[in-house]
C-alpha positions in Angstrom: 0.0 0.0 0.0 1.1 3.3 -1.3 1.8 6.0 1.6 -0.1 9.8 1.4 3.5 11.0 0.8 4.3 8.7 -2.1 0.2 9.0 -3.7 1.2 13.0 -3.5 4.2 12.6 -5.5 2.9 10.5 -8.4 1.8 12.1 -11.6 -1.8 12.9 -11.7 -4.2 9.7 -13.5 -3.7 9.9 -17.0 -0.4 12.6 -17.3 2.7 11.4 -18.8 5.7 12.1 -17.4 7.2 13.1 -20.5 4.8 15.9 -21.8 7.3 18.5 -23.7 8.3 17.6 -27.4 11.9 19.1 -26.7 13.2 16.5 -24.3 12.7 18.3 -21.0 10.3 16.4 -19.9 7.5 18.3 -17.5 10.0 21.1 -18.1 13.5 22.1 -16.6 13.9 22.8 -12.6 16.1 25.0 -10.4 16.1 25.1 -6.6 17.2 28.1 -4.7 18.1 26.9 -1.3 18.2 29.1 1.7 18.9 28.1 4.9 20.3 25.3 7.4 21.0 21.5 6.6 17.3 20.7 7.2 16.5 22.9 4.4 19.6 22.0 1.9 18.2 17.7 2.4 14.4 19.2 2.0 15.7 20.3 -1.3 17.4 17.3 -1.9 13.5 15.4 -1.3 11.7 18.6 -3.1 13.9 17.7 -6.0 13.3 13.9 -6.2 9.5 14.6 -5.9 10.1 17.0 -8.9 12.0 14.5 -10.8 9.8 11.5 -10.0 6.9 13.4 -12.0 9.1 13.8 -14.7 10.9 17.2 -14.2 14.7 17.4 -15.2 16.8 19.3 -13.0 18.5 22.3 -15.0 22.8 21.9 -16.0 25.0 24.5 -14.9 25.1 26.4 -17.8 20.8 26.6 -17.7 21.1 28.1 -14.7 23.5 30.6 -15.6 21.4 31.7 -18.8 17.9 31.1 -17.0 16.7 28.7 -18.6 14.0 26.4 -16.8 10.8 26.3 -16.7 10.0 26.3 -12.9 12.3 28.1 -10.3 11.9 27.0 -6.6 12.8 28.5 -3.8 13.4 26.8 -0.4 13.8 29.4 2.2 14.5 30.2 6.0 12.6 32.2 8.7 15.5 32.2 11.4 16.3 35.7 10.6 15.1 38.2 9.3 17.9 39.4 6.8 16.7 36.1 5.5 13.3 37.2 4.9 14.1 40.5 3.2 16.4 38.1 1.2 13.7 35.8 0.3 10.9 38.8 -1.0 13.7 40.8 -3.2 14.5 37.3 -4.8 11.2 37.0 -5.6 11.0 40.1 -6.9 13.3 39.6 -9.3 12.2 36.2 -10.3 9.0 38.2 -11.9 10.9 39.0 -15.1 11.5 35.1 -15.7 7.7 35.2 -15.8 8.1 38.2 -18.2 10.5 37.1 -20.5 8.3 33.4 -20.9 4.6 33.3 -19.4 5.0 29.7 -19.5 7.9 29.7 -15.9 6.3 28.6 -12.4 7.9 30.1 -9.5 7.2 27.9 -6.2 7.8 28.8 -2.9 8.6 26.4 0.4 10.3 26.1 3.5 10.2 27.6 6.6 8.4 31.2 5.8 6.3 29.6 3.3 4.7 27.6 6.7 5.0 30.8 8.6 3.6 33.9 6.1 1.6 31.4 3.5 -1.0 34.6 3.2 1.2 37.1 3.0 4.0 35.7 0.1 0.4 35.0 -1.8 -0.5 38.8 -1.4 2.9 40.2 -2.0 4.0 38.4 -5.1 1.0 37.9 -6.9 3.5 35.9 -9.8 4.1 33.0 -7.7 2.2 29.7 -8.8 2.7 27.4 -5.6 3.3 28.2 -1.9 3.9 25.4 0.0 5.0 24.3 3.6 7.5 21.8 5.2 5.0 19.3 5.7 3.7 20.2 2.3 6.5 19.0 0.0 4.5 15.9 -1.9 2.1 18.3 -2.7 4.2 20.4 -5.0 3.5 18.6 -8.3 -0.4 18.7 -8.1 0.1 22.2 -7.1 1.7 23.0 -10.3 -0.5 21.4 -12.1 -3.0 23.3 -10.9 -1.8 26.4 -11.1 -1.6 25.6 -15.4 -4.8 24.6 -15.4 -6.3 27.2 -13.4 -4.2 30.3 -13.6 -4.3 30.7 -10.2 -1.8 30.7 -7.4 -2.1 27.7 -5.0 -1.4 27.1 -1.1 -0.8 24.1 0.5 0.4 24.7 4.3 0.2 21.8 6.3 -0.2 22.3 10.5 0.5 18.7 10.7 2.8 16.5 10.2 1.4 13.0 8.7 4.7 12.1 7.0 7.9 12.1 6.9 10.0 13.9 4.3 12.4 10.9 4.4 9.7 9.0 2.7 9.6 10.6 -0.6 12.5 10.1 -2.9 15.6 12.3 -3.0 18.1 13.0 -5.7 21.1 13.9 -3.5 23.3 16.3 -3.9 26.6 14.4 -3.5 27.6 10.9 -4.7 29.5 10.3 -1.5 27.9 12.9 1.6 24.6 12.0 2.1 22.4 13.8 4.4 20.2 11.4 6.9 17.2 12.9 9.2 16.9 10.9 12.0 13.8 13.7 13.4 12.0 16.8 12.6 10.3 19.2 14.5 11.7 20.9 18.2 9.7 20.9 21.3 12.3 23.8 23.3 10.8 27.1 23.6 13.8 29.7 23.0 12.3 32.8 23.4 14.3 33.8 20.0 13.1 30.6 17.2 10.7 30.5 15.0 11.7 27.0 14.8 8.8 25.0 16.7 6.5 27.6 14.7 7.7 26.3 11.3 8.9 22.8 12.1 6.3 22.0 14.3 7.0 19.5 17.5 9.4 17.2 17.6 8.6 13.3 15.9 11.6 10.7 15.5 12.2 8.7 12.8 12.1 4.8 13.6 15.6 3.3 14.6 15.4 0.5 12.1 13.5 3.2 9.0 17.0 5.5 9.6 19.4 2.7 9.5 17.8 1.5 6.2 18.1 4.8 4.9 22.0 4.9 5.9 22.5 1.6 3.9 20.9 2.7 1.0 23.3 5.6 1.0 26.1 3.5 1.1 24.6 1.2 -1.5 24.4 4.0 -3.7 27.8 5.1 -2.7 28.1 7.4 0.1 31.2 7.2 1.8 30.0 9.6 4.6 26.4 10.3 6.2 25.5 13.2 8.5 22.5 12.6 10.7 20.4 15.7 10.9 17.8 16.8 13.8 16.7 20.2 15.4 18.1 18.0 18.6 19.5 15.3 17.4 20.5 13.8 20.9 17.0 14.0 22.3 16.2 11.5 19.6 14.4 9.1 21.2 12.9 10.3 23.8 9.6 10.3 22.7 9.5 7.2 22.5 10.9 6.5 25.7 14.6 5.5 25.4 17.0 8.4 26.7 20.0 6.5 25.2 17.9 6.1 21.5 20.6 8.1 19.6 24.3 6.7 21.4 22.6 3.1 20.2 21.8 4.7 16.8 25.5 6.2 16.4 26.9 2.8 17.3 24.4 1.2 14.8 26.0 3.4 12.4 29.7 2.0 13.1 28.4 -1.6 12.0 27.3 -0.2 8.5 29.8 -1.6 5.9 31.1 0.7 3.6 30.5 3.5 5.7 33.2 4.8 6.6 32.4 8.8 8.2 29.7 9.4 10.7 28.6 13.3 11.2 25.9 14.9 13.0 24.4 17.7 13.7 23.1 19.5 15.7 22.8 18.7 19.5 21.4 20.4 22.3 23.5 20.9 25.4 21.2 20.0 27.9 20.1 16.6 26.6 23.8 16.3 25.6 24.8 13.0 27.8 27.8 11.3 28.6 26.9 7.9 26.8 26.7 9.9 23.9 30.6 10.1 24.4 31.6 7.3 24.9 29.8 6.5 21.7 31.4 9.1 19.5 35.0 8.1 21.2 34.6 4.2 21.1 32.6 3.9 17.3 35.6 4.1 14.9 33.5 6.0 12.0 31.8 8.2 14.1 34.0 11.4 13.3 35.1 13.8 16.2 33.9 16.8 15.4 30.8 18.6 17.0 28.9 21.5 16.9 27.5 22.4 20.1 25.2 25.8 19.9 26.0 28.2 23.0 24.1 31.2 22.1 25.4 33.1 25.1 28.3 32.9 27.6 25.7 34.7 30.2 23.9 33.0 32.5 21.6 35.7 33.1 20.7 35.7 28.9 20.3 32.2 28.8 17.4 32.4 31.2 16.0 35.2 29.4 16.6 33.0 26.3 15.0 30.1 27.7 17.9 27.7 27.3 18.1 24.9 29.9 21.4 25.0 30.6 24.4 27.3 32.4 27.5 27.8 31.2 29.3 25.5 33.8 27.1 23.0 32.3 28.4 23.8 28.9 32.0 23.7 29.4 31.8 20.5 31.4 30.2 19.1 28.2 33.1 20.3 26.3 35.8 19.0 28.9 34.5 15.1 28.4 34.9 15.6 25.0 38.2 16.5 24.7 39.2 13.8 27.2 37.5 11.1 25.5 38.5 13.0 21.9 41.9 14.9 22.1 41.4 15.6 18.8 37.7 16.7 18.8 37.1 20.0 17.0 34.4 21.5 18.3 31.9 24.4 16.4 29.1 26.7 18.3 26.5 29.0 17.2 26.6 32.5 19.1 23.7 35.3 19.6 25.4 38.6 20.1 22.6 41.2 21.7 20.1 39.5 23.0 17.1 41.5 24.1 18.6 43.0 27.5 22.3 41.9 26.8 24.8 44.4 28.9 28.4 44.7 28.8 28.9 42.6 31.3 26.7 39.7 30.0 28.6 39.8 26.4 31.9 40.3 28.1 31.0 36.7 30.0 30.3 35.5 26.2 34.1 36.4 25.4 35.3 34.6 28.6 33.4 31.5 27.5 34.6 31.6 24.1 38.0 32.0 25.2 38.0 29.2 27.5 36.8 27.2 25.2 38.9 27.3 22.1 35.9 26.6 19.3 37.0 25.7 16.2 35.1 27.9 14.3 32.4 30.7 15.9 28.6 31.3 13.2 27.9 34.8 15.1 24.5 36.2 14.7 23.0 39.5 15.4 19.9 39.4 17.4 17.0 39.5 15.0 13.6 39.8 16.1 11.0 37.5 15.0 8.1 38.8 14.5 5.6 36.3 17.3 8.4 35.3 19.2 8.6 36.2 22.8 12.3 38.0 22.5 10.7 39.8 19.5 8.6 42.1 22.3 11.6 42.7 24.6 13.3 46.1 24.6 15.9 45.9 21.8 19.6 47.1 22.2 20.9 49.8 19.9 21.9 48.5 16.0 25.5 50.4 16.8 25.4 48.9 20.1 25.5 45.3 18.6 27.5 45.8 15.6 30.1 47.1 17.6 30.0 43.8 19.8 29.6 41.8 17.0 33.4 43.0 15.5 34.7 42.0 19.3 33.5 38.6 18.9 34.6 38.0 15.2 37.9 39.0 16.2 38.4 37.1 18.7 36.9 34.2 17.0 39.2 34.5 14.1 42.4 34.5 16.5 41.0 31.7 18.0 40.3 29.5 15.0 44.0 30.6 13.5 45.5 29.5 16.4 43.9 26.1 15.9 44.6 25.6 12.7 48.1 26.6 13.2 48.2 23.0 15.4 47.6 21.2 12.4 50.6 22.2 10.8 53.1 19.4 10.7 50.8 16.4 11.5 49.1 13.8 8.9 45.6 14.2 7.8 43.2 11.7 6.1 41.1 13.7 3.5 37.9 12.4 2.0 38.5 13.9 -1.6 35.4 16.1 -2.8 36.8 17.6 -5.3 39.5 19.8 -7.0 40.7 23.6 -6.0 41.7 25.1 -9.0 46.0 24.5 -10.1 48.7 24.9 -7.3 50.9 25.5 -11.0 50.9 24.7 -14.2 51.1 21.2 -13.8 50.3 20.3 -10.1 46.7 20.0 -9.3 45.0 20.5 -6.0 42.4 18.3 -5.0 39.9 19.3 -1.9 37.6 17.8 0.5 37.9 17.6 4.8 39.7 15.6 7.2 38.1 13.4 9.8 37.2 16.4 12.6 35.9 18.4 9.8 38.8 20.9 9.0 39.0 22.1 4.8 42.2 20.6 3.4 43.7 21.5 0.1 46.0 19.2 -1.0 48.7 19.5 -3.9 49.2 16.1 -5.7 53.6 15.4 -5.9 55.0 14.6 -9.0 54.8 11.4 -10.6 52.0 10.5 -7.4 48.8 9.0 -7.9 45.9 11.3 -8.6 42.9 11.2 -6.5 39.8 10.9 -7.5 36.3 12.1 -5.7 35.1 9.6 -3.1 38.8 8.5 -2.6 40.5 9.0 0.9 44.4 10.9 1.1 46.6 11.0 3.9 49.2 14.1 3.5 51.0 16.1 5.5 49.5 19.9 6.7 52.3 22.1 5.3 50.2 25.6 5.8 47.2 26.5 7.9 45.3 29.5 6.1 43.0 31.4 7.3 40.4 29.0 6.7 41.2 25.8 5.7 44.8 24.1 5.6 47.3 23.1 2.7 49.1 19.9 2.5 51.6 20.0 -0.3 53.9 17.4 0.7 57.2 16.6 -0.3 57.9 12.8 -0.4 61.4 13.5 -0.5 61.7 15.1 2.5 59.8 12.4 4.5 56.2 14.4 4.5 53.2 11.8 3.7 51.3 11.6 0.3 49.1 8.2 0.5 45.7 7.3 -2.1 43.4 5.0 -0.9 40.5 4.2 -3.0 37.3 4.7 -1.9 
């Protein structure tokens, strides 16, 4: 028996999937993505819905001359620079619609759930407006939007599938993106989140493992397991230890040789989920831990159940378990009722505790959020702060990279960075804990090809990612293995 999500994304009774003369099938896709990693793998499942009614995603160079004949975007509602972003995109999207009557425009994601009336109101051009619980509905919308001439709306309130379910043409041959839960049942006074995700619903254990061998059958080398929370995963059904089981599940996967995920929440973050990223072999150690504030006194206001001596106790295990662990954080700089003091604490934390790499955020207000009716700090105020942070940040994450320098890496090749000279080729991709290595192929060595694995020696640490250009002859490493 057919699920509601896989009935949604079958051609309509009687309707070829082929119905263009020309070879482009139901006509030629593009998808603009904005957002997190939720959004990028919605994508990934908003294309294979396209492409299972018989839509062909759109080459390089058709994107670069505009030529499809639908244009989706998938946006974000976190902030709102990401809103104004998403309505002056649309804006300009009318002339596609100008230039050939026969272009759909489609809108999902997050502020398609949120502001489903007002998109419809504001741009007038768009054919389909459709939720995150709506994405098996976008073919029928299209279709009725040619038949009718009329915009259509489908935004779901609840969730009676999963995305997982409907197909998905991935992005990557060998990364492949896994939910293992969607939704979020915290109340930070400062997300939109719960609004537009809805709560939080896991997957099955033995539905996500499935999906991870299937990845691998199709030939991922790497899979990253994606949640609002992933470490609360399971406890709606009752197992607190649902997602240190899961990661070990993962290390008995053959062929799978990277485990990632992202991201957790530091209060539900729990020791046996250590031990299972230390003692699971292709569980990678790298994490990204959110801290949105180094002040105690915010974090309340934020709603965030934990304290920062919670935080960097977290981050203590790790790196005794994982020496190596390189460790990433999300930071709000002025918060609703922030002082000096309060983001001065923030730049203690961060000192203390040596992140890898910082994503700062100015405080943006979301309209029906509770932080969104606090009293707001001055735009100069937080700029100002902001530059602090960013600075420090970067010395930090220099000074990290610097370590590297010197040592052997294994890189997961993902492909190639441009020429290190005219006959030496760099190939690209990240070692185990995540860092960006560029590595420069020796003379008369093996070339690498995507999907394979190289162990070099760091020779450089930019500013952002590192270079191994190693010299064989001098002892440094250069070592292919096939993936």
């Amino acid at each position: 028996m057919m699920t509601e999500a896989e009935r949604a994304s079958r051609p309509a009774a009687g309707q070829s999937g082929n119905v263009r003369p020309d070879g482009r099938g139901k006509g030629v896709f593009y998808i603009h993505t904005l957002g997190c990693q939720m959004n990028v793998h919605d994508s990934e499942r908003i294309a294979g819905v396209l492409e299972q009614d018989g839509y062909v995603p759109a080459s390089e160079c058709q994107i670069a001359q505009h030529d499809f004949d639908l244009v989706v975007m998938n946006t974000c509602a976190v902030r709102e620079n990401a809103a104004e972003r998403m309505y002056g995109t649309i804006g300009r999207w009318a002339r596609y619609k100008h230039a050939n009557p026969r272009v759909q425009i489609a809108i999902g994601g997050c502020m398609a759930q949120l502001d489903r009336e007002r998109i419809a109101k504001r741009t007038p051009w768009v054919d389909a407006v459709f939720g995150t619980k709506s994405i098996a509905s976008l073919p029928r919308l299209l279709d009725q939007a040619r038949a009718t001439g009329e915009p259509q709306i489908d935004v779901a309130n609840d969730l009676t599938y999963f995305p997982s379910q409907l197909p998905a043409a991935r992005s990557s041959r060998i990364s492949s993106w896994v939910s293992i839960s969607v939704g979020c049942n915290n109340t930070c006074t400062f997300c939109i989140v719960p609004t537009t995700r809805g709560r939080e619903h896991d997957r099955r254990p033995g539905d996500v493992l499935a999906e991870v061998r299937e990845c691998v059958a199709n030939g991922a080398k790497e899979v990253t397991l994606l949640g609002q929370n992933v470490n609360s995963y399971g406890y709606g059904m009752g197992d607190r230890y649902a997602f240190s089981k899961l990661l070990r599940a993962c290390g008995q996967v053959e062929g799978l040789e990277r485990v990632r995920f992202t991201s957790p929440h530091p209060a539900a973050f729990t020791d046996d989920v250590i031990d299972a990223m230390a003692q699971t072999p292709n569980v990678m150690h790298q994490l990204h831990m959110p801290l949105q504030s180094g002040s105690d006194r915010v974090l309340r206001a934020m709603r965030r159940s934990y304290r920062t001596e919670r935080f960097l106790t977290i981050l203590s295990k790790v790196r005794e378990a994982m020496p190596d662990a390189r460790i990433s954080t999300d930071i709000i700089v002025g918060f609703p009722g922030e002082t000096e003091e309060d983001f001065q604490r923030t730049l203690d934390v961060v000192e203390q505790a040596r992140f890898s790499t910082a994503f700062t955020f100015e405080y943006s207000p979301r309209p029906g959020t509770p932080a969104a009716a606090m009293e707001q700090i001055p735009k100069q105020v937080v700029q100002e702060r902001f530059d602090r942070l960013l600075a420090l940040q970067q010395r930090i994450t220099q000074e990290e990279l610097d370590k590297f320098e010197g040592r052997d890496v294994e890189v997961m090749v993902t492909g190639t960075h441009g020429k290190k000279d005219d006959e030496t080729h760099r190939v690209t991709g990240r070692e185990r804990t995540g860092a960006l290595v560029h590595i420069g192929v020796p003379e008369g060595c093996p070339q690498p090809q995507v999907g394979d694995f190289v162990t070099a020696t760091v020779t450089h640490a930019g500013e952002h990612n590192l270079i191994a250009d190693p010299d064989p002859q001098a002892g440094q490493t250069y070592r292919v293995r096939r993936g």
